[in-house]
C-alpha distance (Angstrom), angle and dihedral (degrees) to the residues before:
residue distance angle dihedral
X1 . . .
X2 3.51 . .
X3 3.53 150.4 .
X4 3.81 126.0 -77.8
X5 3.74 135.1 -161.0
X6 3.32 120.4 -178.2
X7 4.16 151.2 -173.0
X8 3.39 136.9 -56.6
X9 3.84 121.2 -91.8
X10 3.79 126.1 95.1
X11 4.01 125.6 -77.9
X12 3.67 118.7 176.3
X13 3.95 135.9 -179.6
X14 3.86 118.4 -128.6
X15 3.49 112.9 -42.1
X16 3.54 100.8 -15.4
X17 3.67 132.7 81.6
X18 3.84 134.5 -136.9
X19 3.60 120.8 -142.7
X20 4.07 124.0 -98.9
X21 3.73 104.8 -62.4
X22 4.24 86.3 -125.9
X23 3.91 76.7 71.3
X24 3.29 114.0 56.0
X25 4.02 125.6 12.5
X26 3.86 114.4 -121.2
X27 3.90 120.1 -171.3
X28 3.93 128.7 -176.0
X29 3.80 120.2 -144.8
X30 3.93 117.0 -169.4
X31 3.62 116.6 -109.1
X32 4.08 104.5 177.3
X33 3.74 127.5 -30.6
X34 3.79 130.1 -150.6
X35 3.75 117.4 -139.2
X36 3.80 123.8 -136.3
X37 4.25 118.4 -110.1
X38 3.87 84.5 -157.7
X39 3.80 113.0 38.7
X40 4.25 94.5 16.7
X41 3.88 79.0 -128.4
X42 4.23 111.0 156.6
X43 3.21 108.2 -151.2
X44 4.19 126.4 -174.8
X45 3.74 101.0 -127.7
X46 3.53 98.6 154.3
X47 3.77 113.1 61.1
X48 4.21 147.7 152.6
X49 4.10 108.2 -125.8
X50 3.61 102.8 -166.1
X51 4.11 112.7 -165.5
X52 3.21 117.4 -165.6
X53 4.27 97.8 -58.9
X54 3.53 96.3 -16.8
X55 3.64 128.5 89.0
X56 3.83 133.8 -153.8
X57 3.98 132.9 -175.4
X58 3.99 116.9 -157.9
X59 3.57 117.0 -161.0
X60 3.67 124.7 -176.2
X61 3.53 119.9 -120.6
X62 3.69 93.0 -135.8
X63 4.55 122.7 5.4
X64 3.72 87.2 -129.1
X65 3.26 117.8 74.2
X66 4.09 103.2 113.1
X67 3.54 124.6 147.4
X68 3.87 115.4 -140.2
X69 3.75 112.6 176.1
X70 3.60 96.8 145.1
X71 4.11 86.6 137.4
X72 4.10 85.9 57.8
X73 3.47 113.9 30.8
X74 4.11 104.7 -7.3
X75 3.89 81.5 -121.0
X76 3.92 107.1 138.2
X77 4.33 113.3 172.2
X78 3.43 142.9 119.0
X79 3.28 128.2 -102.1
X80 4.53 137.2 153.0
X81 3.66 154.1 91.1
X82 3.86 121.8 -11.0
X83 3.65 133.0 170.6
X84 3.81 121.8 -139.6
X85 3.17 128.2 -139.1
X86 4.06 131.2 176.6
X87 4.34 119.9 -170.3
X88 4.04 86.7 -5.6
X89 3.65 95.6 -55.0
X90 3.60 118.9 118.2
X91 4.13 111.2 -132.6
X92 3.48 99.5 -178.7
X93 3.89 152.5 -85.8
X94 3.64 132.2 -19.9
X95 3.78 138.2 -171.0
X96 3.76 108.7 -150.2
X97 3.76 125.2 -168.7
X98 4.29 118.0 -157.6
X99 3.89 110.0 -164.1
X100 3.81 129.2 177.9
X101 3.69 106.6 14.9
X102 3.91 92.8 103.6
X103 3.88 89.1 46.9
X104 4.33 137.8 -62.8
X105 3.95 101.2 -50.8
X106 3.73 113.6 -120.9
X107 3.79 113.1 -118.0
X108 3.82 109.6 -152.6
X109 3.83 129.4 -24.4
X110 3.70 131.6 0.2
């Protein structure tokens, strides 16, 4: 697993906001993933986000939270609740979204 650093936009946690990515660099390391029963998909939902000189640690609140709807849209990914924590202390709540480790999604129709 390794590290990732990625565009610029904007990302936030809960009710706060980061600054524009062109700002300050973020990168995600892997901490443990959780592999599907359905689709065999491994996803990293446990990971360290490092911004700039601070560091955060989502967790999810449960490993399964994968969407399959592969009869509806073809659209298979993870996404759901996480907690935050930074040092040990829990800040607060997350939503995290996983796309592209079960495959490219498919915008639109076939």
């Amino acid at each position: 697993m390794g590290v990732d650093t990625i565009s610029p936009g904007k990302w936030g946690f809960s009710a706060w906001r980061m600054p524009d990515r062109t700002e300050c660099k973020k990168e995600f390391t892997p901490r443990r993933t959780w592999r599907s029963p359905r689709t065999n998909t491994p996803y990293p939902v446990a990971m360290t986000v490092r911004t700039g000189a601070l560091t955060w640690q989502p967790d999810p609140l449960m490993d399964d939270q994968e969407l399959d709807s592969r009869q509806s849209t073809g659209a298979v990914y993870w996404e759901g609740a996480a907690r935050v924590s930074r040092d040990g202390a829990e800040l607060g709540r997350a939503y995290l979204e996983l796309t592209g480790y079960a495959g490219a999604l498919r915008m639109g129709g076939p």
